[in-house]
N, C-alpha and C positions, 0 to 999 in steps of 0.2 A: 520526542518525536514518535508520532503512530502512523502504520499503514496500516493496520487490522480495523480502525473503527466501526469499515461497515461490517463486521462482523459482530459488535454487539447490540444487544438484542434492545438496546434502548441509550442510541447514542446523546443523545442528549443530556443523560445525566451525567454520562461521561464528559463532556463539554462543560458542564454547569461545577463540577467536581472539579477540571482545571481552572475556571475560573476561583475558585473558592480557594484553592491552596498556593496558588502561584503569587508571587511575590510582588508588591505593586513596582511596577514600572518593567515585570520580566516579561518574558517572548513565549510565547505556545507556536513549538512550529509542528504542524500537522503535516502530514503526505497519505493522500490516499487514492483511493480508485473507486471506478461507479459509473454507473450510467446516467443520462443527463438529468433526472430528474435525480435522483440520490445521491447527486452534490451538488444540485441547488435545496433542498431540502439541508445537506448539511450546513450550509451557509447561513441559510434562516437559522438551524439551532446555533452556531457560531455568533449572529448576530443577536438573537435573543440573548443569550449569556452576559452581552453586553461588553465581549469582546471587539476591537478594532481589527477589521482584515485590512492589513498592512500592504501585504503584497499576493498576489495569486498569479502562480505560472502553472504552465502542461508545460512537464518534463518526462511527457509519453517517449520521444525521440533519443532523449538520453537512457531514458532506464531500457529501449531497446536496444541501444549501443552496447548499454552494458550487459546485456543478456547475452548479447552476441560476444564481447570480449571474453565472458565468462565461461563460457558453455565449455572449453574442452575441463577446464577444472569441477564444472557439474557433476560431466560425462565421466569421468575417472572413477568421483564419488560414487553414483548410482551404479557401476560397473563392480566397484569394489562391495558396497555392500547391497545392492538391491538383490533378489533373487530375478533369476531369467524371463520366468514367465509373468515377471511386474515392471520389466525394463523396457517397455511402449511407453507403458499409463507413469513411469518415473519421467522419463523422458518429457513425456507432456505435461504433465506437472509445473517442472522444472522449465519448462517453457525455452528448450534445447534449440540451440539453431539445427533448423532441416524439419522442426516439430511445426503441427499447424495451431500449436500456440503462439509462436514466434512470428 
């Protein structure tokens, strides 16, 4: 499983490499994020691969649940090791309840 994809610089071959090594009849399960055009874009390269999209859910509502259940064990982290004057931009980052990431 990835959530970085749209991070590399030519997701496609990354797509086309899972296809290639994955085991017939195994599962590719993907999670990622994007704006509406750069995941239907991934889907076209998903489906070029000649992959089958089995299932597609937005699980936006739970990974904010969980952002929110998390956040005091974040906040300790970034408390413990950030230095002071980066403990905003950690914060937001980190996408902190009370942050206008969150």
């Amino acid at each position: 499983m990835t959530e970085s994809s749209h991070r590399y610089p030519q997701v496609e071959f990354f797509i086309n490499e899972v296809y290639r090594v994955l085991k017939p009849g195994g599962t590719f399960l993907l999670t990622d994020f994007g704006q509406s055009e750069e995941l239907k874009m991934l889907k076209k390269h998903i489906k070029n691969a000649q992959f089958e999209i089995v299932k597609e859910e937005n699980i936006t509502n739970e990974v904010i649940d969980a952002l929110r259940l998390s956040t005091p064990e974040r906040k300790v982290l970034i408390n413990k090791i950030i230095p002071a004057f980066l403990k905003g931009v950690a914060y937001q980052f980190a996408a902190t309840e009370g942050s206008t990431t969150l």
